[in-house]
N, C-alpha and C positions, 0 to 999 in steps of 0.2 A: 281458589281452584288449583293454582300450582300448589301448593302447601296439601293438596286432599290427596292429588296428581302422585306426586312425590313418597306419600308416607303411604299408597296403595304398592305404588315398585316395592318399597323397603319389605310391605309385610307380605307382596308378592314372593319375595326372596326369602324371605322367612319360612313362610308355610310351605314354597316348592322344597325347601330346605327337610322338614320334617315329614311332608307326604301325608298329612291329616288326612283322611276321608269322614267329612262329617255329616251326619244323616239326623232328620227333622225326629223330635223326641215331644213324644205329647206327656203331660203329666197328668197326674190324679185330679189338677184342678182347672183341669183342659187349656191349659197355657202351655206354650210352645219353645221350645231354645232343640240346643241339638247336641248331639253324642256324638263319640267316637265309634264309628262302624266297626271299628275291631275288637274294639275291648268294653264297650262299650257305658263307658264312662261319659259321666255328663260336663263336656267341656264347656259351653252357653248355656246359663241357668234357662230355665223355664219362665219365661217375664211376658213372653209375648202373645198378644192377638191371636195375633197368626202369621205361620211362618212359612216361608218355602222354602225348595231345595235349592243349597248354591249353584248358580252358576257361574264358570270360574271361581272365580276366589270371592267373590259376593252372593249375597243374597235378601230377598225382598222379605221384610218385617211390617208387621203392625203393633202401633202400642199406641195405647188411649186415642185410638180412633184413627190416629196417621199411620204416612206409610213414609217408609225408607228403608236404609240397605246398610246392613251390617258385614263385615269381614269374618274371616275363623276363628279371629281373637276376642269378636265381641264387639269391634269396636265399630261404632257408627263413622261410617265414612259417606253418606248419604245422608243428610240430616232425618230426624223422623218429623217432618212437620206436611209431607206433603198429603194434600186432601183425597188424590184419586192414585190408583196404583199405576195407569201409565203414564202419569208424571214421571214417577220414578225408576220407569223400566228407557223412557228416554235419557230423565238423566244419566243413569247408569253408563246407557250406552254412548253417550257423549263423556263420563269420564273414564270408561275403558278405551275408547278412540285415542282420546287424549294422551292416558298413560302410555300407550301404546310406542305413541307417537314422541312422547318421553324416554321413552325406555330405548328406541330406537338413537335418538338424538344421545344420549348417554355412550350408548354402546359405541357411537360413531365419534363423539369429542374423544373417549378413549382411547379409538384404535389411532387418532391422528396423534392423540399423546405420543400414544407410544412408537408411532412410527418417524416423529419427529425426533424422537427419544432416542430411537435407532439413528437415525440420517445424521442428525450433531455428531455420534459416536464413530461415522464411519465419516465423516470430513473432519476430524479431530483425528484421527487415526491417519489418513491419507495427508492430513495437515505436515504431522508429526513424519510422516516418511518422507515428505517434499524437505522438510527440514535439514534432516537427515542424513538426504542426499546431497543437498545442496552445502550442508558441512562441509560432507567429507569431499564434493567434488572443490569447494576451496581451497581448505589444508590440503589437496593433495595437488592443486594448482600453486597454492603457494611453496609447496617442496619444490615442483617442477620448474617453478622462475628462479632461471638464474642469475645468482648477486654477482654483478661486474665489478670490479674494482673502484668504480663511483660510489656501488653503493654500502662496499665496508669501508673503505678508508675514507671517512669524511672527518675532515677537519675540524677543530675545534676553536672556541673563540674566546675569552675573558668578556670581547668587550655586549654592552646588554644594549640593543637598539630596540628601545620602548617604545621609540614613536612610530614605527614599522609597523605594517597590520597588512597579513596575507591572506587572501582566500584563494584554496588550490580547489579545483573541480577536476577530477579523473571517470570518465567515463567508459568502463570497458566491459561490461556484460550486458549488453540494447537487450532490450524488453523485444522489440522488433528489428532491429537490424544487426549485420554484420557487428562479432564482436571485433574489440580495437585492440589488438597486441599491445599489452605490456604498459596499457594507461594507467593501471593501478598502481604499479611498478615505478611509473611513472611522479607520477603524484605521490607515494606515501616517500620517494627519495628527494624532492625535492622539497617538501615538507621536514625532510631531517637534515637539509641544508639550511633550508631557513632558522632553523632555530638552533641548529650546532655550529654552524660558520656565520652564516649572518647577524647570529644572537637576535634574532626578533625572541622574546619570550612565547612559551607555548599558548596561554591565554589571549597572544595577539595573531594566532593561527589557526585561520577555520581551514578543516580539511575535510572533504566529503566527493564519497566512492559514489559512482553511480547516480550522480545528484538529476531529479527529477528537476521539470521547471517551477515550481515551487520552492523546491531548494534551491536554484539557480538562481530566484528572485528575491529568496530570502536573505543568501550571502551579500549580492548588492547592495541590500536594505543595509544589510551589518554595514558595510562600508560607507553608506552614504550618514548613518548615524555614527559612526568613529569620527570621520571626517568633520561634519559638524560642530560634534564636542572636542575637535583639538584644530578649530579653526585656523589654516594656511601653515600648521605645526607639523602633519602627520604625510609622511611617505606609503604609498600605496602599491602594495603587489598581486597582482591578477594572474593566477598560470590555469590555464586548461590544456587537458589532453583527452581527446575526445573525434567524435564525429563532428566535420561539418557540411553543412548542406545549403546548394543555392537559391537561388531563385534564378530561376534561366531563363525567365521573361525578362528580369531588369537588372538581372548578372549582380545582385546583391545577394549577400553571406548571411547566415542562423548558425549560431551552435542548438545542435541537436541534444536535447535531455533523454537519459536514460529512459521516460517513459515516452517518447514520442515520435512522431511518426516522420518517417521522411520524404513522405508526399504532400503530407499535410503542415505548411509552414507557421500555421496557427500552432501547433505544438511544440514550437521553436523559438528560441528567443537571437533577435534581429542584432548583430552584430553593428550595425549602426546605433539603436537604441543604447547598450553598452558602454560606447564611445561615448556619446550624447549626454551618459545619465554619470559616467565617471568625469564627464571631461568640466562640467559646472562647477565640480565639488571643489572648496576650498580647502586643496592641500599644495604642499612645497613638491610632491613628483607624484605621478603615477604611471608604474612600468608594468604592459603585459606582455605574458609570453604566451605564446600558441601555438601548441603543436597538435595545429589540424590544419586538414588544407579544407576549400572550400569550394574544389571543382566536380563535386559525386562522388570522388576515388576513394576506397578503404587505404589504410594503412598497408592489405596487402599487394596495392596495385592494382586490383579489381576493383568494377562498378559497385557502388552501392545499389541493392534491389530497386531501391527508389528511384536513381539516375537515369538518364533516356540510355545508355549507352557509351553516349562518348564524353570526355572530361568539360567543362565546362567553363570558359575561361571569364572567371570573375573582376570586380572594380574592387581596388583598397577603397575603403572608405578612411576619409581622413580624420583622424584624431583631433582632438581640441583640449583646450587649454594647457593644462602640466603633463601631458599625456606623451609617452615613447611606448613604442611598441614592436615586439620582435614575432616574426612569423614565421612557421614551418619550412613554408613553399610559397610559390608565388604563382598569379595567374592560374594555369589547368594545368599544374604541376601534383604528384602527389605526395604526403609525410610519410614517407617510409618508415620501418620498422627497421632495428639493428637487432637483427635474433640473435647476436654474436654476444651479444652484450646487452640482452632483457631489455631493451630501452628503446624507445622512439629515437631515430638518428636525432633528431632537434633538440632531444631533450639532454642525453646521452654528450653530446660535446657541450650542452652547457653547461652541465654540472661537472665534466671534464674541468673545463676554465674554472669553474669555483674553486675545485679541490686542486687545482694547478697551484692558484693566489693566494686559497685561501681566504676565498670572498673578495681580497680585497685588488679589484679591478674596477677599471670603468665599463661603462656603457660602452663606448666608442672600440675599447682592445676586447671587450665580449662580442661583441658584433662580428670586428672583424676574424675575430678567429673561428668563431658560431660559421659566419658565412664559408669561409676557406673550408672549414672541415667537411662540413656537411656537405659542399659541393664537389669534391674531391670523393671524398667516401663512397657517394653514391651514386656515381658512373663508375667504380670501381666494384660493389656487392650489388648493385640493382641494375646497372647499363642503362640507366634512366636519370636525369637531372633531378634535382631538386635544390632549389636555390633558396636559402632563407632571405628574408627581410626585411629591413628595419622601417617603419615608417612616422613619423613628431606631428606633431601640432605645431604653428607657426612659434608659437613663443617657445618651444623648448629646440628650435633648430639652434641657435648658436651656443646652446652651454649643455645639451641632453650627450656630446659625446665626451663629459670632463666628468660627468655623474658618477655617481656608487650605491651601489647596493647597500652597501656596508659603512 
């Protein structure tokens, strides 16, 4: 039936194509076919019974006693077997219905063709503009940050610290929230301390912009499988700069990922977990730095959208095993920004002290100068505190301020 259906549309389109008008034609030996009305040539031999006039593009035949329905071309598209002639004036019209009902379904899969055809074409197009834009408003942010003297004169090193392995996370253009001054800035300079004063090698330095919690999860992953394969051997470096966000019901920290929400704490990864998941891992140190605070506040001193309003005065959670760790701000303090110098104030005198030593400092004389500076500075550019601070795991309190980076 579809195969009878189908090659009636074809020679449907055929014959509306050419406009045939064909009219019943009797012969000398009273058998029946038909001619052309105009010219009047005999297109349908003369073979049949008897014949009628088409209707539409078919028409009712007799030959050797049966009845069926031929086209303009001749061709049986109705078999001729049937016994009475309103057999086949139903059949007929059950496969004119049909076609009908083909031809429509045709006409409708095509227009969706082509109209999906179009929609790809204008979301590829609109793709391509969002790209575009999104370039140029880059490069033209990246013209517009300025390089402080941290981050052209950075120091260089001979020596190659292979068993180092850093993952920096900078977060500065939120999907939903407030963006973060100068995280990017942030992260790709202290990414070019690690590997030109500290000599960690570049292969032992993941860096990633805007890291979603996927990415956030995945960089872990990386460290907890370094760690692994260079068993109690391998030194570990943690730096974010970014959003973070509390819980104000039980006064516990999230860093907030580029794609997530800051209402929603499920889109955030627990700041305790972190500690938890670095602090088992069998290595000789592991030191984060973080410059984000964790009371609501933005970098620019205002609420985050997500925040009730006022700052939030958070718990340290405590670190464990080979774990030191340096922070922004403390309590409902918030990490200010140093627009003077493109940089997170926290971030901005640490790499100060790098490029001072020349990496080579401790833990103990970076802290103390991290905290001196950054609390100094910023009652003097914001009229607002911010205290950085350091907090260990019990077993790195009596040797984590004789440590080195380098």
């Amino acid at each position: 039936m579809r195969k009878i259906i189908i090659s009636l549309i074809i020679i449907t389109a055929t014959i509306w194509t050419y406009g045939q008008d064909l009219k019943v034609h009797q012969c000398r030996d009273f058998k029946y076919g038909y001619r052309d009305s105009k010219t009047g040539a005999i297109i349908i031999p003369c073979e049949y019974e008897f014949a009628e006039k088409f209707s539409g593009e078919m028409a009712i035949v007799k030959l050797n006693g049966k009845w069926g329905c031929i086209d303009k071309t001749g061709q049986v598209v109705i078999p001729i077997t049937f016994e009475k002639r309103d057999q086949v004036i139903s059949k007929a019209a059950e496969i004119e219905k049909a076609a009908a009902a083909e031809k429509l379904r045709i006409e409708m899969a095509e227009k969706e063709r082509l109209e999906a055809i179009e929609r790809e074409k204008r979301e590829a197009e609109e793709k391509t503009k969002r790209e575009l834009a999104e370039k140029e408003r880059r490069e033209l942010e990246e013209k517009a940050v300025f390089k402080s003297e941290v981050a052209v004169n950075i120091p260089t090193t001979n020596t190659v610290n292979n068993k180092t392995f850093a993952v920096i996370i900078a977060n500065e253009n939120y999907r939903r929230e407030a963006k973060v001054e100068f995280a990017h800035n942030d992260g790709e300079t202290f990414k070019e301390y690690c590997i030109k004063t500290l000599g960690i090698p570049p292969s032992n330095v993941h860096y990633t912009a805007d890291a979603t919690l996927n990415d956030i999860r995945a960089e872990i992953d990386w460290i907890c499988d370094v760690a692994n394969a260079y068993h109690n051997e391998a030194n570990i470096i943690f730096y974010y700069a970014g959003h973070g966000i509390p819980d104000e019901s039980r006064g516990t920290s999230y860093l907030l990922p580029y794609d997530g929400f800051g209402t929603n704490l499920q889109t955030a990864y627990k700041l305790e977990d972190l500690y938890q998941t670095l602090g088992k891992l069998p290595v000789k140190s592991i030191t984060i730095f973080m410059d984000a605070c964790f009371s609501g506040a933005q970098r620019s001193g205002e609420m985050l959208a997500s925040a009730r309003g006022v700052a939030v005065k958070v718990k340290h959670d405590k670190p464990i095993g080979s774990m030191v760790v340096f922070s922004a701000a403390q309590g409902d303090e918030t990490a200010f920004p140093y627009r003077e110098k493109g940089h997170g104030l926290f971030t901005y005198f640490l790499l100060k002290k790098l490029q001072e030593t020349k990496g080579d400092v401790t833990l103990g004389e970076l802290g103390d100068y991290v905290i001196k500076q950054v609390q100094q500075q910023s009652i003097v550019i914001n009229r607002k505190p911010q205290t950085p601070t350091i907090t260990t795991s019990t077993a790195m309190e009596p040797k984590w301020k004789e440590m080195r980076l380098k």
